[in-house]
Phi, psi and omega in degrees: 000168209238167231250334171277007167246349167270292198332285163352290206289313181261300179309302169303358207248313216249340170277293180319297183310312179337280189312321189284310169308306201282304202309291153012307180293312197273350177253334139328303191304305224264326151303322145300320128004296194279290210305352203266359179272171180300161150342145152237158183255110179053079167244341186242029179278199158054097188262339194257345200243310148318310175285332147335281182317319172309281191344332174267270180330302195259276178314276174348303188100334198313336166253032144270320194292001198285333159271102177321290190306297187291350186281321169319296200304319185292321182309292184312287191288355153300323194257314180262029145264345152316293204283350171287335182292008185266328229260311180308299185309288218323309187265004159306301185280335166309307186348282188251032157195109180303133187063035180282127167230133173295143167307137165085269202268010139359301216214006145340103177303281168353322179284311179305321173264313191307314176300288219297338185284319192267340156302351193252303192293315179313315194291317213266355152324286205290338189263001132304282168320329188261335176319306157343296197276319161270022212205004166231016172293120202282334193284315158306295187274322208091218173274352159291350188255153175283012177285343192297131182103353198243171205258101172257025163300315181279314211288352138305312185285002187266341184271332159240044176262316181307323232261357175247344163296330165287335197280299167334312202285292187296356160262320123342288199293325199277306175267008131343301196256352177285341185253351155265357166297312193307313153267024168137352206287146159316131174297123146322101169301135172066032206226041169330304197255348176287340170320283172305034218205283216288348184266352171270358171286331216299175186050022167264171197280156169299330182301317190297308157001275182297330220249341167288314203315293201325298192300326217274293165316311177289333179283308189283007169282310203286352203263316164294323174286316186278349153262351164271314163305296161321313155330273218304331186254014161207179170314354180251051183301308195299358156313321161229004150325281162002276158326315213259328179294314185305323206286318186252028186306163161300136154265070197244172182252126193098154155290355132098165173260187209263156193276158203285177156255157192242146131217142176102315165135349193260150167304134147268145176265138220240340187252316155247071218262166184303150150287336145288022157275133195242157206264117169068168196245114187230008179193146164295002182273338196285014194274127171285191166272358170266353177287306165293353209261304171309275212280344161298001210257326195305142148265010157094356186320325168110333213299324189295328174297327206263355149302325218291097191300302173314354192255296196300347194232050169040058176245181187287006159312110155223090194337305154342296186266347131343285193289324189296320179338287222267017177250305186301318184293324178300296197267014159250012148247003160324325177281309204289296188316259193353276167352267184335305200288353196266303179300324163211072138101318195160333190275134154325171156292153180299159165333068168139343194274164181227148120312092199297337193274333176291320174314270191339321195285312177285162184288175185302306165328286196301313180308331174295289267234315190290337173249037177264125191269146188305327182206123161162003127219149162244345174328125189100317199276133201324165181040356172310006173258030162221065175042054216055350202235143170293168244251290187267023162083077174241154182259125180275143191271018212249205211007217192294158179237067071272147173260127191281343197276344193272324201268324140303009211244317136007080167269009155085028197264320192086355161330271191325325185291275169345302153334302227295094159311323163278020157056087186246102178281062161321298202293337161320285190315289218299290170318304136328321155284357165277300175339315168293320170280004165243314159309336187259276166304322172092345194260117194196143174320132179301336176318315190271007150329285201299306186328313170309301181291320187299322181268342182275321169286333196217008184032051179196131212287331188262003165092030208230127193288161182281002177258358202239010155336302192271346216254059161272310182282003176251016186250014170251120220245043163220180183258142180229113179267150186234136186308107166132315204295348165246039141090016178284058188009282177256152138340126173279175208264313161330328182275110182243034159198140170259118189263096197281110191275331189086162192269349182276302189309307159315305161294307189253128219291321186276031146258329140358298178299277190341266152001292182256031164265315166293308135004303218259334166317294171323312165323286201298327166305308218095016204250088195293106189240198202206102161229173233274299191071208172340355184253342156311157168204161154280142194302353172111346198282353177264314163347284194320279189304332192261355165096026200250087175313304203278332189270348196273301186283323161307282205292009196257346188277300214316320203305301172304315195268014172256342180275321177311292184323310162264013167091014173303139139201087128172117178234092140261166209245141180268348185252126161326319173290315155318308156306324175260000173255325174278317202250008186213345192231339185281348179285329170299309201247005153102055132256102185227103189203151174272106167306124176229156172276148191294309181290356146256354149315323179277327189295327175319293233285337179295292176326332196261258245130008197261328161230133181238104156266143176237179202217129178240181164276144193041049158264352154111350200266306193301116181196182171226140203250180220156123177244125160253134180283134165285169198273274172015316199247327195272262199344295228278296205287331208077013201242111167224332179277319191310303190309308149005274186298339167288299193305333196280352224232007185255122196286105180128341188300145161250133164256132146250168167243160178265155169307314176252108176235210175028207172320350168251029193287134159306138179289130171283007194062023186241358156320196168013041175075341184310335192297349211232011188223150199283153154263128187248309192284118162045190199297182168239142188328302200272000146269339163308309178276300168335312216290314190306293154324352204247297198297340204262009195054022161298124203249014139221156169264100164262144198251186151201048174220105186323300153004283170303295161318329169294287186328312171270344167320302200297297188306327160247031158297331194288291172328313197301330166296292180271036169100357192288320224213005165005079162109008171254136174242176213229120174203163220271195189271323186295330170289323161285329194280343172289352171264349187282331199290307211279318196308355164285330191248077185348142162275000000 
């Protein structure tokens, strides 16, 4: 061997180990890391629906592509560090063996182009991307862009890090074929630009050759290892994160409902629960490993911010910055968690307790971050005079590393998850830690004291007695039968829906309307229904979101065992939440009926013939309407088409849409208990979203959620005062359809 093949050998040799040893260490780390989090519960069923996803998600690209431009430029450099991994083996075995072409597909045309075309798409990936990245400067823009907060320091050098992988790559390769034409060899078909690469070469010596080819292999060995080290050690961790997090993601249809609590990895029993149980995540170890798996994964993209109802309307909420908090608090108690659990048996220290003696072993860092609290005030703390954050939205590390004004702020829309190209389950993290803070700590907005009293006393969010249920029905001129009032034991077999009104549908008058418009629809179909009166309570869903579990499992068993008791199995419901809580969340507690939302019920019924609406003269119907998807009924349910068709199915009707509809519909703010808590923090949701409904020139808003309805109801009286918003109402779908239904028989 020639003196340049030891060079080759012992430098490439001395690079590998290097390289190879550190990325090893850090992948130890990181694997311990996961592994150090609690159980998780049910990741690994549904086998078809997982390798879907990869198959979608991870090759596919898909919810990148849900953004065109960057979702391209990630294709290209997704796609071209596969088929370039071909190009990554070769030199690796070039080390020691000069000219190594993989058998077969090596010296492939098709393979040959394939490589040198996606070296092309990669560059033209990374000059997008930095276009992206300057064109989002947080430092410019603020809090409009979504990089705010994000470490865009590594993520420039991983882009000129890609960019040397490419130079590298073609400088190897380039003299690779020039020194095989040079000894005699036939030219490579489809190897295009390597071609022109390997034609700047011609007349050069074969020694000069060999000596580029050798230097061209050691930068690019030493350029992969030193960008797998910069991987392994910033965000773009989610390079092999990714794959493995979408895999053992929730498959739920929808964003699905929220998970019961484990501790420990077991159900808690709410009627006797363990004395060692811990309620909600109150330290980061109470944390699963898929939890931790999520905040290693994020990439800092931003998408989930820019979605973000709370972000938009300035308050200190950002999913993004959350999930990096609560990734940055993981890996700087990670030596101490590891420690403990190494030190007793495997378990955390009990609820409150610290392991003094494994503490003492750690450094002045790690000893700050184990006496740090997971969630709780920054007042006071560096940059609060931006809402915590510096001109590029860096976070000072010093007080709680969640802010309670942020983990309230959380209406639970699901944007962020439903963005998240890697399935990143905020609103899971988010919810657990309210759990802790209200079960544990006591520390919860004072508002929702009364919400908590209300619903435990009166089975209501508004504090309203259960004898005042029924009186929606003495306001109507048909008959509405209620369970009990002919002695009945069970649902009669006739009745083939139980019409769950919900306590906003009882109680609250502009949800009221609603109610008894679906009531009066049902009538005229002809659809023999039923409903609970005093035997309704509520289902638990603001409980629920607001993190109050035990208040939630009373009323959702009282619920179950009075729907068992009477034979439900076909309930429909006018509130999404009630939907989704009865039909997604009650199978957890021996609830199981097929649920449907009115506005898909109504939609049958109209397709079968049982309802027609026309449009007469001066009845009053031909207008133009603006549909908001409630989150509840889209994000979470997947129900986007029924309403639709209902507003549509009415004649003279104009449906337009606002710019965020459908899978981008803006949250009205009243999710996650936000209806029961004051907005105090930056604008209110629900004028933000008025406004956007205002702007599209409609002259009605229709909704299909009582929620939604209070909420845009309020925001556009709020225009309407000051002058803004002249002649538009806010009403539901089922209320359009009743004027379309009624409008045949003149008044």
């Amino acid at each position: 061997m020639e003196f340049m093949d030891w060079l080759r050998i012992g430098l490439g040799t001395l690079i590998i180990v290097a390289g190879v040893a550190f990325a090893a260490r850090r992948g130890l780390f990181l694997n311990s890391l996961v592994r150090s989090g609690q159980p998780a519960v049910g990741r690994t069923g549904q086998l078809g629906r997982r390798a879907e996803a990869e198959a979608t998600e991870v090759l596919g690209q898909k919810k990148l592509l849900q953004w065109v431009v960057p979702g391209v430029a990630h294709v290209f450099a997704f796609w071209g560090f596969l088929v370039l991994g071909i190009t990554v083996l070769e030199a690796f075995v070039e080390v020691y063996v000069p000219g190594f072409w993989f058998p077969i597909i090596g010296t492939w045309a098709p393979v040959l182009f394939l490589i040198d075309l996606f070296i092309i798409l990669v560059f033209v990936g990374i000059v997008i991307f930095a276009i992206i990245r300057l064109a989002n400067n947080p430092v410019k823009d603020g809090r409009s862009s979504r990089f705010f907060g994000s470490h865009l320091g590594p993520a420039w050098m991983v882009l000129f890090m890609i960019f040397n992988v490419l130079w590298t790559l073609l400088l190897y390769r380039g003299a690779k074929v020039a020194l095989h034409e040079a000894d005699g060899g036939e030219p490579y078909t489809g190897a295009f630009l390597t071609d022109t690469v390997a034609s700047w070469m011609n007349g050069l010596s074969v020694t000069a050759l060999k000596w580029i080819e050798s230097i061209g292999i050691i930068l690019h060995i030493g350029v992969i290892l030193g960008f797998l080290l910069i991987v392994l050690h910033s965000k773009h961790l989610h390079i092999f994160m990714a794959p493995i997090n979408v895999a053992f993601s929730r498959r739920p249809n929808g964003l699905g409902p929220l998970l019961p609590m484990y501790s420990g990895g077991k159900p808690i029993d709410f009627e006797d629960p363990a004395d060692d149980a811990t309620f909600g995540v109150g330290r980061i170890e109470d944390f699963t490993w898929k939890d931790t798996l999520d905040f290693a994964t994020c990439t800092e993209c931003g998408r989930c911010q820019s979605q973000c109802p709370a972000w938009n309307t300035d308050k200190p909420l950002s999913p993004k910055l959350m999930i990096m908090n609560l990734r940055e608090a993981s890996f700087a108690k990670a030596p101490y968690v590891m420690a403990a659990q190494k030190a007793n048996g495997g378990a955390n220290p009990p609820l409150g307790e610290v392991d003094e003696a494994v503490l003492a072993t750690m450094s002045v860092g790690v000893q700050a971050e184990v006496e740090r609290p997971l969630v709780g005030s920054r007042e006071g703390v560096a940059h609060q005079e931006t809402d915590g954050y510096d001109a590029a939205g860096h976070r000072s590390n010093e007080g709680p590393v969640i802010d309670a004004d942020a983990l309230w702020s959380c209406t639970t829309c699901g944007a962020c998850v439903h963005q998240c190209p890697v399935d990143i389950e905020h609103i899971d993290h988010f919810i657990d830690m309210r759990r802790y803070q209200v079960m544990i700590e006591s520390e919860f907005p004072t508002e929702l004291g009364g919400l908590f009293k209300n619903i435990e006393n009166k089975g209501n969010p508004w504090g309203m007695n259960a004898s005042s249920r029924n009186d929606w029905i003495s306001e109507v001129d048909f008959d509405v039968r209620v369970f009990g009032m002919d002695g009945e034991d069970t649902i009669p077999d006739d009745v083939e829906y139980l019409f769950w009104v919900g306590c906003a549908g009882a109680f609250e008058d502009r949800a009221k309307r609603t109610t008894k418009a679906v009531a009066e629809l049902l009538t005229i179909a002809g659809v023999n229904f039923m409903v609970l009166g005093e035997g309704e309570t509520c289902t638990g869903d603001p409980a629920r979101r607001a993190g109050n579990e035990f208040l939630f499992q009373m009323q959702g068993m009282q619920n179950v065992e009075v729907l068992n008791e009477v034979g439900a199995k076909k309930i429909v419901v006018t509130c999404p939440h009630c939907m989704n809580t009865i039909g997604r969340e009650y199978p957890q507690i021996g609830g199981n009926y097929e649920v449907v939302h009115h506005s898909q019920l109504l939609g049958a019924l109209v397709k079968e013939g049982r309802l027609t609406p026309v449009t007469e003269p001066d009845s009053g119907v031909g207008e133009t309407v603006t549909y908001h998807d409630p989150c509840y009924l889209g994000r979470h349910n997947n129900v986007y088409v029924p309403p639709r068709d209902l507003v549509a199915s009415v004649p003279g009707v104009d449906l337009v849409e606002m710019p965020r509809h459908g899978t981008e519909s803006f949250c009205c703010g009243a999710g996650g208990a936000r209806m029961w808590m004051e907005e105090k923090l930056g604008s209110r949701v629900n004028v933000n979203r008025a406004d956007e409904a205002i702007a599209t020139g409609a002259t009605k808003v229709a909704v299909a959620c009582p929620f939604c309805n209070v909420m845009l109801n309020d925001g556009v009286t709020m225009r309407q005062q000051e002058g803004s918003a002249q002649g538009v109402e806010v009403v539901d779908v089922a209320t359009v359809l009743l004027d379309g239904v009624k409008a045949k028989t003149p008044a």
